[in-house]
C-alpha positions in Angstrom: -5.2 14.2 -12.0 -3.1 17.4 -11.4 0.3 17.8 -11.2 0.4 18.2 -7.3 -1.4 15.3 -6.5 1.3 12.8 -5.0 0.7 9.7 -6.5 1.1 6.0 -5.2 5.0 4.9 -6.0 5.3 0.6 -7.4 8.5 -1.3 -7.3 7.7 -4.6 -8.8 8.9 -7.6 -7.7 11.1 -6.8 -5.0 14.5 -8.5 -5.1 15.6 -9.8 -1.5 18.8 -7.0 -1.4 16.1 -4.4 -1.8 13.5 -6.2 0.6 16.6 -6.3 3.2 17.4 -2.6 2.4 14.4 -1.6 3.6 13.9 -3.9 6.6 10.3 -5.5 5.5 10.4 -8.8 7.1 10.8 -6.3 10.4 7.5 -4.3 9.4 4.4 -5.4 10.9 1.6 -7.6 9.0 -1.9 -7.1 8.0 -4.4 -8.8 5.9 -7.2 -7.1 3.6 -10.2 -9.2 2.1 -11.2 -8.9 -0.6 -13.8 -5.8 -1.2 -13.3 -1.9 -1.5 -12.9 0.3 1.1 -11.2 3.8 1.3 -8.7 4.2 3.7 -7.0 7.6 4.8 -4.0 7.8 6.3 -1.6 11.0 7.9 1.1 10.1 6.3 2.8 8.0 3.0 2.5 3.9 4.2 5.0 1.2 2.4 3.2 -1.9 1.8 5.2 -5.4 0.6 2.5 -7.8 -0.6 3.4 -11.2 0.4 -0.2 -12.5 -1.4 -3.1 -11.1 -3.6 -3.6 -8.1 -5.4 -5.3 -4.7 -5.0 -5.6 -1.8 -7.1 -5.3 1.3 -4.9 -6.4 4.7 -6.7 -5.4 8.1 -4.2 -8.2 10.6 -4.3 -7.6 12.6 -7.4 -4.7 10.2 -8.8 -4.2 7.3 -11.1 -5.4 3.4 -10.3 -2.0 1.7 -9.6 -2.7 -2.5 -9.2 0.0 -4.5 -7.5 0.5 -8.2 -6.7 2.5 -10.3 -4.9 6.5 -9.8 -4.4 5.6 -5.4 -5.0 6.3 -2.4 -3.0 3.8 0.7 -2.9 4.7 3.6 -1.4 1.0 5.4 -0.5 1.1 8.9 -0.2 -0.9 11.0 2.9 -4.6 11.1 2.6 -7.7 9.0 1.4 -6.5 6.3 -1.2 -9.2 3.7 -2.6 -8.2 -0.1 -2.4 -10.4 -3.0 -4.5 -8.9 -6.2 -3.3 -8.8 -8.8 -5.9 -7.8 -11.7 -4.1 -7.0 -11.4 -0.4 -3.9 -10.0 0.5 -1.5 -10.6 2.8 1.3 -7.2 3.7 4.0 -6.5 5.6 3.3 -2.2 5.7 5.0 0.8 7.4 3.4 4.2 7.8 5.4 7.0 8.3 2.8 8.5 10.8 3.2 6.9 14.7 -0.2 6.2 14.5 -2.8 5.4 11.6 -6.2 8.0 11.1 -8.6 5.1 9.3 -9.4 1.6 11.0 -10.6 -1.4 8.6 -12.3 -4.2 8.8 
C-alpha cells in the first residue's frame, strides 16, 4: 500500500453520544448478504453496522473487518467487501448520488 492511498477509517463500538453526534439513526439503511462484491463509490461513505461483519479492503489498501456497533469511514473509489454474516447498516456517502449498484 503507498502512502497516498486513503485508507478505510474504524471506530469500534460506537458509544450512543458519538452515534448521536453524527446523526446515524437519521442515515438511510441497507443490507449486504453475505458474498464479495467490489463496490466503487465517488466519494468517502460512513457505514454504522447494526448486524454482521465484513471485511472491506480499498483497492491498493489494507483489509479492515468490522462488526456490529462500528463506524467505517470508506474512502472514494473501488473498495472490496466479503460479508461474513449478513449485515445490516445505517450509511452516508458524501457523494449526492452512489456510482456502483449491488445486489
Amino acid at each position: 500500500m503507498s502512502d497516498s492511498t486513503p485508507a478505510i477509517r474504524l471506530e469500534r463500538d460506537l458509544s450512543p453520544a458519538r452515534r448521536a453526534e453524527l446523526g446515524v439513526e437519521g442515515w438511510p439503511l441497507w443490507k449486504d448478504a453475505v458474498g464479495s462484491r467490489t463496490l466503487t463509490v465517488d466519494a468517502p461513505e460512513h457505514s454504522y453496522l447494526l448486524d454482521g461483519s465484513v471485511t472491506l479492503t480499498p483497492e491498493g489498501g489494507a483489509p479492515v473487518t468490522a462488526a456490529r456497533g462500528d463506524l467505517v469511514v470508506i474512502p472514494a473509489g473501488a473498495c472490496r467487501w466479503e460479508v461474513h454474516a449478513a449485515v445490516r447498516r445505517h450509511y452516508r456517502s458524501e457523494a449526492l448520488t452512489p456510482a456502483c449498484c449491488i445486489l
